[in-house]
N, C-alpha and C positions, 0 to 999 in steps of 0.2 A: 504493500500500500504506500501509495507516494503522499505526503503531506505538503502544504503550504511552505514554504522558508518563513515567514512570517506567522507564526500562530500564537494568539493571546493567551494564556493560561485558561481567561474565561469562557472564549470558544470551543475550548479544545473538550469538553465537558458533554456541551450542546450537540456536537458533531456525532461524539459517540453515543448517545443519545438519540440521535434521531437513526443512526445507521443500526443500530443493534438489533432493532424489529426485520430487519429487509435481513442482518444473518442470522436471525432465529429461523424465520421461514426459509430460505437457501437451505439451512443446513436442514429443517426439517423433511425439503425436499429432496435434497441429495441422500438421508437415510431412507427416504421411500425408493427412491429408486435401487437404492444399494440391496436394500433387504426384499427388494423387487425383483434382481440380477440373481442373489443368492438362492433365492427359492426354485429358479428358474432353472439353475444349476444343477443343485439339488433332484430335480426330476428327472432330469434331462442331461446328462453330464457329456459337455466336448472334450474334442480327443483334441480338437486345432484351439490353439491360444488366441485369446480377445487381437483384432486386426492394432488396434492403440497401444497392446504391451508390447507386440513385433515390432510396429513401428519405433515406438520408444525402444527398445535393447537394439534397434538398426541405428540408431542415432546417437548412442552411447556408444558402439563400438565403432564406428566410424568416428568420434570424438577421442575414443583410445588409440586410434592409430594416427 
């Protein structure tokens, strides 16, 4: 999270504040979907890994060399 260079003690309060509700509901979204995936899993189990964790460990090993 990138912040202002300039922030007042007294804003800095208000900010989090007003953003806290917006990540209660994200996260409470992202654990719907997590415990959404895992269930999904659970029935139904792949033998090929999620397309996003190859891509990510192609981009880490291309980073190591």
């Amino acid at each position: 999270m990138t912040t202002p260079p300039r922030l007042s003690p007294s804003t800095l309060p208000v900010s989090l504040t007003l953003s806290w509700p917006a990540v209660l509901t994200a996260r409470r979204k992202l654990l719907k979907r997590l415990t959404k995936n895992s269930s999904k899993s659970k029935q139904k189990p792949k033998k090929r890994p999620l397309p996003n964790m190859t891509g990510l460990a192609g981009m880490i090993r291309q980073a190591a060399h």
